[in-house]
C-alpha positions as CSV (number, residue, x, y, z in Angstrom):
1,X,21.8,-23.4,1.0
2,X,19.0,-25.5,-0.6
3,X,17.4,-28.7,0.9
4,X,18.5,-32.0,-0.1
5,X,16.2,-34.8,-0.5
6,X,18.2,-38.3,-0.3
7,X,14.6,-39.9,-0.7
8,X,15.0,-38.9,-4.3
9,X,18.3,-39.3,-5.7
10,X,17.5,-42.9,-7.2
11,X,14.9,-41.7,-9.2
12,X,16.5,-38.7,-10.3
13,X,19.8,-40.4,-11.0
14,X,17.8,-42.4,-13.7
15,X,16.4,-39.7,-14.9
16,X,19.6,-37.7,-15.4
17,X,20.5,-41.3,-17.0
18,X,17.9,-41.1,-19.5
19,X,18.9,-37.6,-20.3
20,X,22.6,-38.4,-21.4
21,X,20.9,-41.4,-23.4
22,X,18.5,-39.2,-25.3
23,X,21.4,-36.6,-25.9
24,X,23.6,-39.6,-27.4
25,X,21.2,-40.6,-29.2
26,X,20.3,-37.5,-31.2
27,X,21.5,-36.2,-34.3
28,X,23.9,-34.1,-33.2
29,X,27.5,-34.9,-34.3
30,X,28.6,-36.5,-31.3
31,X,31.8,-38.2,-30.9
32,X,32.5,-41.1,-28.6
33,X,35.7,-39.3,-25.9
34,X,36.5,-36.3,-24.3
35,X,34.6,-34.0,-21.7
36,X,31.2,-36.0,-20.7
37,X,31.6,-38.8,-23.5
38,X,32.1,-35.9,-26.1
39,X,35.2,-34.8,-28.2
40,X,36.0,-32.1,-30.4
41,X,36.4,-33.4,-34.1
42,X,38.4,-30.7,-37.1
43,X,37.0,-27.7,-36.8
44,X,34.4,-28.2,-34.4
45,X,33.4,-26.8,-30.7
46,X,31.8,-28.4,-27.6
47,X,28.8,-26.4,-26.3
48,X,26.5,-27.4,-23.7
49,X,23.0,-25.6,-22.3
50,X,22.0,-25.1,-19.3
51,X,18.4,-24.5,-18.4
52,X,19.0,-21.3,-15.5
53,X,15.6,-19.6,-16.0
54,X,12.9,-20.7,-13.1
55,X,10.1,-19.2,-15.1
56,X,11.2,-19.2,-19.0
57,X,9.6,-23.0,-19.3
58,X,6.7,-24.6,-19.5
59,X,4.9,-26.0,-16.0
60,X,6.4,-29.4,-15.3
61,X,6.7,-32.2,-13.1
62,X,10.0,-34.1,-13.1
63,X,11.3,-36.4,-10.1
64,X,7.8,-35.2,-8.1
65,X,9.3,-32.0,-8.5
66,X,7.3,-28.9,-9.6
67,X,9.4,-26.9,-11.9
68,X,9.4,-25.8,-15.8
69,X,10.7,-27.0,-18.5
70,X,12.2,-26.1,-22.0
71,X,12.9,-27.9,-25.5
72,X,16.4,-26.8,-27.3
73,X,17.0,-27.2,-31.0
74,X,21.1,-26.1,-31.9
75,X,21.5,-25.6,-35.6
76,X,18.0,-26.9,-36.5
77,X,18.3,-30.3,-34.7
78,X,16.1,-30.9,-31.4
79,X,17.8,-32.2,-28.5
80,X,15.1,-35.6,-28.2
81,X,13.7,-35.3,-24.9
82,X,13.7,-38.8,-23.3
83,X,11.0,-41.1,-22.7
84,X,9.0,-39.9,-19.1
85,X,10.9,-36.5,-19.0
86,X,8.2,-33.5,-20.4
87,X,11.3,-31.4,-21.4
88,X,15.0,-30.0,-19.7
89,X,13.9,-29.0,-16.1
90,X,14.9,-25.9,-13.9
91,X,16.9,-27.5,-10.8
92,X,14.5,-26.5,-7.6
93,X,16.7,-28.9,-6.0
94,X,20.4,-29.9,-6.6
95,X,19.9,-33.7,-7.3
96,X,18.5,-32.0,-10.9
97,X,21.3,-29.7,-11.5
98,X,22.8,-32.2,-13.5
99,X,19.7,-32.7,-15.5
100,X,19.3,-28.7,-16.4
101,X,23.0,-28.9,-17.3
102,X,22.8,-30.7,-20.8
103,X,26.1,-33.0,-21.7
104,X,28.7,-31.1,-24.0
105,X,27.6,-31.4,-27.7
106,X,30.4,-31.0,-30.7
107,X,28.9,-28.6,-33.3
108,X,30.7,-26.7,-36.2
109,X,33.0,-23.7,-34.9
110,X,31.5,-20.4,-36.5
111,X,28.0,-19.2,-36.1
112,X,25.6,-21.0,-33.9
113,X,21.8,-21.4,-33.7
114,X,20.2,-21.9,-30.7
115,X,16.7,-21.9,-30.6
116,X,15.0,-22.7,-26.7
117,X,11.7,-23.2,-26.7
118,X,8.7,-23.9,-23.6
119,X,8.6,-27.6,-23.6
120,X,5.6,-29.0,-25.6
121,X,4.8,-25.5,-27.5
122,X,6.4,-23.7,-30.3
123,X,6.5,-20.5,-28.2
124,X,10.7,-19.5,-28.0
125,X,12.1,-17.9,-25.0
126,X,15.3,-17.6,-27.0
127,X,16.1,-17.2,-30.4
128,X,19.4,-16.0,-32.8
129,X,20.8,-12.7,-31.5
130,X,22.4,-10.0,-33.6
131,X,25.3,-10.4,-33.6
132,X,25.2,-14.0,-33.5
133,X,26.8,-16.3,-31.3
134,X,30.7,-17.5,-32.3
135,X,31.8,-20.6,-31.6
136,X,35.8,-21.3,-32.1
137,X,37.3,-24.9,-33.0
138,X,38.3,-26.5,-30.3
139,X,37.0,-24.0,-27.6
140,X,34.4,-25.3,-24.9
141,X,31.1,-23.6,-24.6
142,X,28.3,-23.3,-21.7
143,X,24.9,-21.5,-22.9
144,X,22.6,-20.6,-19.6
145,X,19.4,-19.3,-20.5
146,X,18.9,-16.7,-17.4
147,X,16.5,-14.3,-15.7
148,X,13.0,-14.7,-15.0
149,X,11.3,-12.1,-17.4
150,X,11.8,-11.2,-21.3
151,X,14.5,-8.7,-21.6
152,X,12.4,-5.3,-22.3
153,X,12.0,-3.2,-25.1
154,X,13.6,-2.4,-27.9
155,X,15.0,-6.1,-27.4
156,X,13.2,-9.1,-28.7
157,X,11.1,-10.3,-26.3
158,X,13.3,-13.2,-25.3
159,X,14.9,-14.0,-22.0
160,X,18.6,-13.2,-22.0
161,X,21.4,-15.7,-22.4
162,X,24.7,-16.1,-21.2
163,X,27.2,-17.8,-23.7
164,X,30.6,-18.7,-21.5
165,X,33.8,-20.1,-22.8
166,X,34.5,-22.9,-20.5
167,X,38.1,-23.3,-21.0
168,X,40.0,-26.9,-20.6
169,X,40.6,-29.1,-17.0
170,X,43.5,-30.2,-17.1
171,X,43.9,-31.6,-13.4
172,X,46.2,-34.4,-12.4
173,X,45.7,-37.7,-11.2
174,X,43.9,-37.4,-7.8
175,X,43.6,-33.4,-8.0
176,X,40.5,-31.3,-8.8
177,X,39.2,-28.1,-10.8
178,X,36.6,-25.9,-11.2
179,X,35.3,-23.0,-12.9
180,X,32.4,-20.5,-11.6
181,X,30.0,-19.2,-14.2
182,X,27.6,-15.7,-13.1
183,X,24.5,-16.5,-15.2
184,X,22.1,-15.1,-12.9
185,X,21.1,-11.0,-13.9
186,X,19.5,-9.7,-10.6
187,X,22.9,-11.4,-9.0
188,X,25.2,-8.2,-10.0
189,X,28.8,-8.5,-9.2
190,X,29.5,-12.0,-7.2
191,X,32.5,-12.9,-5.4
192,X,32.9,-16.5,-5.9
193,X,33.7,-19.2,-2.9
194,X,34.6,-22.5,-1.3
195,X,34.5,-24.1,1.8
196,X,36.1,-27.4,2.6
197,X,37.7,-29.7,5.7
198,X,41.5,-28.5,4.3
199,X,40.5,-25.0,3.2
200,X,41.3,-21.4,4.5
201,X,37.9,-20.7,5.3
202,X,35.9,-19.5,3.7
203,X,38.1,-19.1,0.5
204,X,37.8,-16.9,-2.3
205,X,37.6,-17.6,-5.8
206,X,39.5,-15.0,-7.7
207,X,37.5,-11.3,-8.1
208,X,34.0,-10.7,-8.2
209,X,32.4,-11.4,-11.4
210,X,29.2,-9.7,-12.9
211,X,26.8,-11.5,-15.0
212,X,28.4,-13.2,-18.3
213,X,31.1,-13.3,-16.1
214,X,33.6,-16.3,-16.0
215,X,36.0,-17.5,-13.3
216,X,38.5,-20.1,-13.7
217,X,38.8,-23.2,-14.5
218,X,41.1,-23.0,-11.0
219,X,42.8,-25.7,-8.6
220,X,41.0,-26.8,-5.8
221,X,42.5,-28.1,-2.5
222,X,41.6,-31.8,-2.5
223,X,38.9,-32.1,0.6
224,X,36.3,-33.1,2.4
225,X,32.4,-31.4,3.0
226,X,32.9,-29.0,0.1
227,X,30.8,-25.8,-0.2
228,X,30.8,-24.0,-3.7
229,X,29.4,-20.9,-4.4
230,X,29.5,-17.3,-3.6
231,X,29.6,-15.4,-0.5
232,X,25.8,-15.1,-0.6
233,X,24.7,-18.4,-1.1
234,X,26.4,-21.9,-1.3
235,X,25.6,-25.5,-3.0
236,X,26.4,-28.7,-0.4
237,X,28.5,-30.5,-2.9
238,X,27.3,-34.0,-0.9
239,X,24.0,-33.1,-2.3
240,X,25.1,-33.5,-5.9
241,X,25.1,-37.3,-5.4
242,X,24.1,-38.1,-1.8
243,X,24.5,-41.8,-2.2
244,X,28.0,-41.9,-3.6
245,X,29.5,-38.7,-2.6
246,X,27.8,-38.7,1.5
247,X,31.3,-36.7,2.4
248,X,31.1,-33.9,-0.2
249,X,34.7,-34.9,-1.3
250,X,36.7,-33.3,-4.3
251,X,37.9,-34.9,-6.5
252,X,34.2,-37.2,-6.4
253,X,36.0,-40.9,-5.8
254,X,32.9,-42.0,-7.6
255,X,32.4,-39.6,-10.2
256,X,33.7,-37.1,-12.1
257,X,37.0,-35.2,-10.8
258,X,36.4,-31.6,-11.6
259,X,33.0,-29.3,-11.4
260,X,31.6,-26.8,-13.2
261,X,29.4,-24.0,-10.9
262,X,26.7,-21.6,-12.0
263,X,24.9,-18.9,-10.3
264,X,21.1,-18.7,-11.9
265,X,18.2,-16.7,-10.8
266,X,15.4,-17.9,-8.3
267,X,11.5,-17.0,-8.7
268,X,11.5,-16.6,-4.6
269,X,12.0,-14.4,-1.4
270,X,15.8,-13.7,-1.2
271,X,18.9,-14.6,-2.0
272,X,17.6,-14.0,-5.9
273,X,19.7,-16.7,-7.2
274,X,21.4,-19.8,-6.5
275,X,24.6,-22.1,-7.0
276,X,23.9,-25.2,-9.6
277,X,26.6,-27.1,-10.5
278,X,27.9,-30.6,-12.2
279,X,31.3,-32.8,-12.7
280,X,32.6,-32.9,-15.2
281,X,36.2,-34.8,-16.5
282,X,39.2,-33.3,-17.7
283,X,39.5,-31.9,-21.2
């Protein structure tokens, strides 16, 4: 389990503020409801990246946290990064997680570009595969850049990337969801898990899943001092927001009802990855 620092969730909560500003703000077609603000429109898709590479980015600094950080550009149009942030950070510690996992975007179903990028330089880490990415109207989209070298010859010499079709929450009033995404290549097949007050501990999240693997979206047993992750390694959901969530409940009374999990690599000594993870609303 990773270290929380409480000292730092103001600061970081207004950063992760700033970042859902920027997004807004951009000139992405971004429509005002749905999952994370966002809603599909005719014909479109909502796709969302996640920074899960700790060594893909440029050195940076964010929250007095040493970490890198990447630009993204989807279809040509840069994802502004926001005033004081030197790009989309890696999360070394889970009060970022929700700043490496960008808000849902709506773009045009059909071929994507995504173009990733070490922040401040015009030197990719990603760029368009072949065959290229497919987005389907009305389908929900996470794309985790992963691993922590270039793929190696004859690829491109990009960093791989994990395109995930998110599927819909559709939880009721006072219940929870969430879905488990394996983005992290030196994890190999993961079995997925939760801990919690109510739980059957620990309990296990439907069959092991390799990398570009998806699991859910699933019900979860509203609880108390909730642990997501795998049987490896496992996220303190308190940490997520230490000031409003101190009890690690699910559904969050003061946020978001459902959560989304990733496993991404680490650039240290063992386990070689780690949980991330956001919440997110229904839809």
């Amino acid at each position: 389990m990773r270290l929380t620092f409480r000292h730092l969730a103001a600061t970081v909560t207004a950063v992760v503020a700033t970042v859902l500003a920027a997004c807004q703000s951009s000139d992405l077609p971004i429509s005002p409801n749905g999952p994370q603000g966002q809603s599909f429109s005719t014909n479109n898709a909502l796709l969302r990246i996640v920074n899960g590479s700790p060594t893909a980015g440029s050195p940076c600094t964010v929250a007095g946290q040493s970490t890198v950080c990447i630009d993204i550009v989807i279809d040509g149009k840069r994802i502004p990064t926001p005033p004081g942030l030197p790009g989309f950070p890696y999360p070394v510690i889970p009060q970022l997680d929700s700043a490496a996992i960008l808000p849902y975007v709506s773009v045009p179903s059909g071929p994507v570009l995504i173009q990733i990028f070490r922040s401040g330089t015009n030197i990719p880490v990603f760029e368009p595969t072949t065959p290229p990415l497919v987005l389907s109207a009305n389908k929900k989209y996470s794309f985790v850049l992963a691993g922590t070298a270039p793929l190696p010859p004859p690829n491109p010499g990009f960093f791989q990337g994990y395109l995930f079709n998110d599927g819909l929450f559709n939880a009721g009033f006072g219940a929870t969801m969430a879905d488990f995404h394996n983005a992290a290549p030196s994890a190999g097949a993961q079995q997925f898990q939760v801990t919690c007050d109510s739980c059957v501990n620990p309990q296990l999240i439907g069959a092991p899943a390799g990398p570009g693997g998806i699991v859910g979206p699933v019900s979860l047993i509203p609880s108390s001092n909730y642990t997501v992750g795998t049987t490896v390694t496992q996220l303190v959901i308190a940490a997520l927001n230490p000031l409003g969530n101190p009890g690690g409940v699910l559904p969050d009374p003061a946020g978001k009802q459902n959560v989304s999990v990733f496993i991404v690599d680490t650039n240290g000594a063992p386990p070689t990855f780690q949980p991330i993870a956001i919440e997110d609303t229904n839809g």
